[in-house]
C-alpha positions, 0 to 999 in steps of 0.5 A: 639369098632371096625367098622365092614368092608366086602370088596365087590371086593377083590382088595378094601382096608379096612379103615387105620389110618396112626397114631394111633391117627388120628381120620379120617381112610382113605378111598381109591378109588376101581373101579367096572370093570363091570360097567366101562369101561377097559381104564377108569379102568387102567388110573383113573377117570377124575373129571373135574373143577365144576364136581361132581363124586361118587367114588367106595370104593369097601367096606360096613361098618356096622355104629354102632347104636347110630353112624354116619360115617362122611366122611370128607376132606384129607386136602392134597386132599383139598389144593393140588388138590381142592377136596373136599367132599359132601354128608357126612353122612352115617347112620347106617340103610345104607347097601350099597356100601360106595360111596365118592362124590368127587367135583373138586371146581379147575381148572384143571381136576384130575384124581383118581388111583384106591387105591388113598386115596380119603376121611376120615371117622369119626365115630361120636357118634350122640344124638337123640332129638325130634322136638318141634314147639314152638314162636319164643318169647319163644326161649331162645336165648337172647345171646350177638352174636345175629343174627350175622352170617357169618362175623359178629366179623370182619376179624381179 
C-alpha cells in the first residue's frame, strides 16, 4: 500500500522513513510565505514555553478508507526540545493542509527551520463499531484490575 502525498508549495518534503522498518515517516516543517511574515520565514517559527503553534507542512495526503494517519511525537523532538504534539488524528474524509499542533511543554522558546522534522505519522488501520447504551450492571467488566486507574499497581 502506498499513502497517496501532493506536495502544495514546491519547497514541501514528502514523508521519509529513515529506516525502513520504522513505522512513523517523518514530517517536516514547510512555512506558507503568503501568510507569514519574510523574517519570520528565514529565521523560524518561536514556539514559546505553555504555547501551542499549528505548523505548516506544505503537503495533502489522501488517509485511505479504513485508516487514520496518526501524527505522534519524534522522541528526539520530545526529550530534547519539550515538543510535543496535540491534535492527532487525521481522517480519511479530510482534504486539507496536514497542520502539525506543536505544544512547547518547556522552559525555553524553540524555534522551527523551515525543513525541521517536527512530527511523526502513523498509518493506522481503525475498526468501526457501533454505540450500544446499555446498565451498568450488564457490562462484563468483572476484571481483577477493577477500577484501578492511574497509579493503581504502584511505582515499581
Amino acid at each position: 500500500m502506498n499513502l497517496r502525498v501532493c506536495r502544495i508549495r514546491s519547497e514541501a518534503q514528502l514523508p521519509t522513513r529513515a529506516y525502513e522498518s520504522d513505522a512513523g515517516m517523518d514530517i517536516y516543517y514547510c512555512p506558507n510565505d503568503k501568510v507569514l511574515p519574510p523574517l519570520m520565514v528565514e529565521e523560524g517559527i518561536p514556539i514559546s514555553p505553555r504555547q501551542s503553534v499549528l505548523m505548516s507542512t506544505g503537503i495533502k495526503v489522501e488517509v485511505p478508507s479504513g485508516h487514520m494517519l496518526e501524527i505522534k511525537n519524534k522522541s528526539g523532538i520530545a526529550s530534547k526540545r519539550q515538543l510535543i504534539v496535540g491534535a492527532c488524528v487525521v481522517d480519511p474524509g479530510y482534504n486539507g493542509e496536514l497542520f502539525v499542533n506543536l505544544q512547547n511543554i518547556g522552559l525555553t522558546t524553540q524555534h522551527i527551520q523551515p525543513g525541521d522534522k517536527i512530527a511523526q505519522a502513523v498509518l493506522v488501520p481503525v475498526v468501526h463499531c457501533g454505540i450500544e447504551e446499555v446498565q451498568e450492571d450488564t457490562l462484563n467488566i468483572n476484571t481483577q484490575r477493577g477500577e484501578g486507574g492511574f497509579g493503581s499497581t504502584g511505582n515499581r
